[in-house]
C-alpha positions as CSV (number, residue, x, y, z in Angstrom):
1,X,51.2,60.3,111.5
2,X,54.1,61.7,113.1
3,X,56.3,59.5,110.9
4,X,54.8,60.7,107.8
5,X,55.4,64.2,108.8
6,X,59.3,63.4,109.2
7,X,59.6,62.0,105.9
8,X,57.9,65.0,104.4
9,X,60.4,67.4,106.1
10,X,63.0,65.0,104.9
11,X,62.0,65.0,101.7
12,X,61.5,69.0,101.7
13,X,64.7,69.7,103.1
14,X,66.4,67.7,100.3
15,X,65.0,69.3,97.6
16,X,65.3,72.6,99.2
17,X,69.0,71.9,100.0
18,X,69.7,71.0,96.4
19,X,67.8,73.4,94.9
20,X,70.0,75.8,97.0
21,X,72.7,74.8,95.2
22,X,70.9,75.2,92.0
23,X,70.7,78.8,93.3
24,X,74.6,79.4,93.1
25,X,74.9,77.3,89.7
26,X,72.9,80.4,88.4
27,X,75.2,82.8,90.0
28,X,78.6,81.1,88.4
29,X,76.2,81.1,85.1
30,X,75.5,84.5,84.9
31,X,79.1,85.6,86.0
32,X,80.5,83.0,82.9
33,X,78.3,84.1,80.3
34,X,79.2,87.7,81.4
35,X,82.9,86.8,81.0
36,X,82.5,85.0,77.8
37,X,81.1,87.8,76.3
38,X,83.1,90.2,77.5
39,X,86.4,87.7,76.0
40,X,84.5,87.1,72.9
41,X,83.8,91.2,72.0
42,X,86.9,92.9,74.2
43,X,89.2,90.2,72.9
44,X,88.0,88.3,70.4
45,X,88.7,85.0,72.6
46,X,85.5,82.4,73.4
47,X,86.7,78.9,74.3
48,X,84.9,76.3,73.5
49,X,84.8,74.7,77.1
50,X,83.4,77.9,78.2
51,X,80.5,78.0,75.8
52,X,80.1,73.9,77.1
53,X,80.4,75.2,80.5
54,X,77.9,77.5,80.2
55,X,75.0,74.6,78.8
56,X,76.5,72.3,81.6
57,X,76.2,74.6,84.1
58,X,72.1,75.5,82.8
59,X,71.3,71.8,83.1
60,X,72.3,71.7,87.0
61,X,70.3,74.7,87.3
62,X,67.1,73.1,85.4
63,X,67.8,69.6,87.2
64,X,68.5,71.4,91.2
65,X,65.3,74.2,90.4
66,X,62.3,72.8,89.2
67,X,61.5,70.8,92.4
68,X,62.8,74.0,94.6
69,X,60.4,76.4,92.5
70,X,57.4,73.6,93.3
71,X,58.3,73.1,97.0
72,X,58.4,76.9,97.6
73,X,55.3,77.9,95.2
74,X,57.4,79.4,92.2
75,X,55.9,77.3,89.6
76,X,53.7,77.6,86.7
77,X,50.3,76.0,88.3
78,X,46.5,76.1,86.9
79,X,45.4,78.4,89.7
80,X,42.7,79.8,87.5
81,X,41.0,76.2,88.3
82,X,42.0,75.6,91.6
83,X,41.5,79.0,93.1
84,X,37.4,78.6,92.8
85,X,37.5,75.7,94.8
86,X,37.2,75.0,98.4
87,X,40.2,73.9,100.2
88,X,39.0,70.0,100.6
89,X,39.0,69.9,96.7
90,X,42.3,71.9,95.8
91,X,44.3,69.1,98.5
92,X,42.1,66.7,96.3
93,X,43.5,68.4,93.2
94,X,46.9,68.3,94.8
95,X,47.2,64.9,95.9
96,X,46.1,63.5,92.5
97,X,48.1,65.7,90.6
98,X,51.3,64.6,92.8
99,X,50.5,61.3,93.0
100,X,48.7,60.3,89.6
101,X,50.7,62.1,87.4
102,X,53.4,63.9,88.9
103,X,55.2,60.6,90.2
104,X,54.8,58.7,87.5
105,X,55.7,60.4,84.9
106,X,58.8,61.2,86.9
107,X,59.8,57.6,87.2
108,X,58.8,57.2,84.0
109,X,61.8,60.0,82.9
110,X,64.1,58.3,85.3
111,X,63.6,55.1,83.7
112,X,64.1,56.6,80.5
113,X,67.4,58.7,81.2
114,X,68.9,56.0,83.0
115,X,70.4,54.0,79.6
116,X,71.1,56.9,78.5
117,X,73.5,58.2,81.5
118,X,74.5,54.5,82.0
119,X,76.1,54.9,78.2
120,X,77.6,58.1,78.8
121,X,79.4,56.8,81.6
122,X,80.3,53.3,79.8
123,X,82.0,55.6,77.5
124,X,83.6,58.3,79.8
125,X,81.4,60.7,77.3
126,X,83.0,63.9,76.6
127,X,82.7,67.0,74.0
128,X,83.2,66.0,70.1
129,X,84.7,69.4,69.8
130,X,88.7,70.5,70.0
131,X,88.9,72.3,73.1
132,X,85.9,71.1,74.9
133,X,85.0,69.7,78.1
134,X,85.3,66.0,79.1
135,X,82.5,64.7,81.5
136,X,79.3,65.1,79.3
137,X,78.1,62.2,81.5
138,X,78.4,64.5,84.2
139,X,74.9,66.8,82.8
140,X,73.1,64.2,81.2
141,X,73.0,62.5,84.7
142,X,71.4,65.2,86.0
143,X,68.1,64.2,84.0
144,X,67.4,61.7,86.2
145,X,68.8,63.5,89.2
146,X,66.2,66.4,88.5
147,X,63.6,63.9,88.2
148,X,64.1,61.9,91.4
149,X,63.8,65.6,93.0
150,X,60.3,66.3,91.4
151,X,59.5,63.0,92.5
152,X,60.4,63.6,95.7
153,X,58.7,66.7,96.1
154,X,55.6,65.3,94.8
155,X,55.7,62.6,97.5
156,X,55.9,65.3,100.1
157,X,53.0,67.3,98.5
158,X,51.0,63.9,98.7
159,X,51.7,63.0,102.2
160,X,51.0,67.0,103.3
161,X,47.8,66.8,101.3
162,X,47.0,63.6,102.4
163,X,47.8,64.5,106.1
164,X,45.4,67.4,105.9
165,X,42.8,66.0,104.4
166,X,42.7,63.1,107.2
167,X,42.3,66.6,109.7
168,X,46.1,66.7,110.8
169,X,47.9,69.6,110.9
170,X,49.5,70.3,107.9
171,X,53.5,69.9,108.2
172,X,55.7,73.0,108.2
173,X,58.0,73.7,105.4
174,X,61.7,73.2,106.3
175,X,62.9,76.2,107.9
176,X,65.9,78.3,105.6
177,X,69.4,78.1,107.6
C-alpha cells in the first residue's frame, strides 16, 4: 500500500507543479492583453503575434489548470448528488468517475490529438498570417499534454479512493513549497 501512496503523491505533485506554472501563464496573459490594449487604443498599434500570443498563451493555461483545479477541489463537480451520500458511496462515486470515465476519455483525447500534433510538427506549423508567430505546434501539443495531466490526476483520485475504501489512510495532498 505504501507504494500506491508514493505514486499518488507523485502523480499529485506533477500536476500541482505544472499547474503552477499554468498559474504564471495567466499572469503574463493578463499583463499582455493589458498591453495590447493599451497599444491598440493609446497608439493604434496591435501586432499580430501579440493577439497569437495571447490565444497561445490561454491554451497553456487551459492545458497546465484543469487538472490543478481538480487536484485542489476548484472544479465544477455534481455535489448536489454526492453531498447526500455517505462517505463509502461518494469514494464509490469518485473512483468510478476517475476510473470509468475520467481515464478513458482522457486517453481517448490523447489518442485523438496525437495525429494532429504529430502533423503540426511534420510541418514546423506556424501562423498563416503576416506578422504572426511560428510554433503553432507548440499549443496544439498542449491538448494532449493537458490530457495526460487529467489523466493523471484521475489515477491519483482512484488510488486515494481506492486506498480508503480498503480502510487505509487516505494519502496527504502534496505539500505547497
Amino acid at each position: 500500500m505504501e507504494v500506491l501512496r508514493r505514486v499518488c503523491w507523485v502523480l499529485e505533485v506533477v500536476v500541482d507543479r505544472t499547474g503552477r506554472i499554468g498559474g504564471w501563464i495567466l499572469f503574463a496573459t493578463v499583463a499582455l492583453v493589458f498591453l495590447n490594449a493599451f497599444n491598440r487604443y493609446a497608439f493604434s498599434f496591435s501586432p499580430v503575434w501579440a493577439q497569437e500570443l495571447e490565444w497561445h498563451l490561454l491554451a497553456g493555461q487551459a492545458a497546465l489548470g484543469l487538472a490543478y483545479a481538480w487536484l485542489h477541489g476548484d472544479h465544477i463537480a455534481v455535489d448536489v448528488l454526492s453531498q447526500r451520500y455517505s462517505r463509502t458511496i461518494q469514494l464509490w462515486l469518485n473512483l468510478l468517475v476517475a476510473a470509468v470515465i475520467a481515464i478513458p476519455c482522457s486517453l481517448f483525447m490523447i489518442k485523438v490529438a496525437i495525429p494532429y500534433v504529430d502533423r503540426a510538427f511534420d510541418m514546423l506549423e506556424g501562423s498563416p498570417n503576416p506578422g504572426g508567430l511560428p510554433y503553432r505546434f507548440v499549443p496544439k501539443s498542449l491538448v494532449a499534454v493537458g490530457f495526460l495531466l487529467i489523466a493523471l490526476q484521475a489515477a491519483a483520485i482512484a488510488i486515494k479512493s481506492a486506498l480508503e475504501l480498503l480502510g487505509h489512510e487516505r494519502p496527504a495532498p502534496p505539500r505547497a513549497s
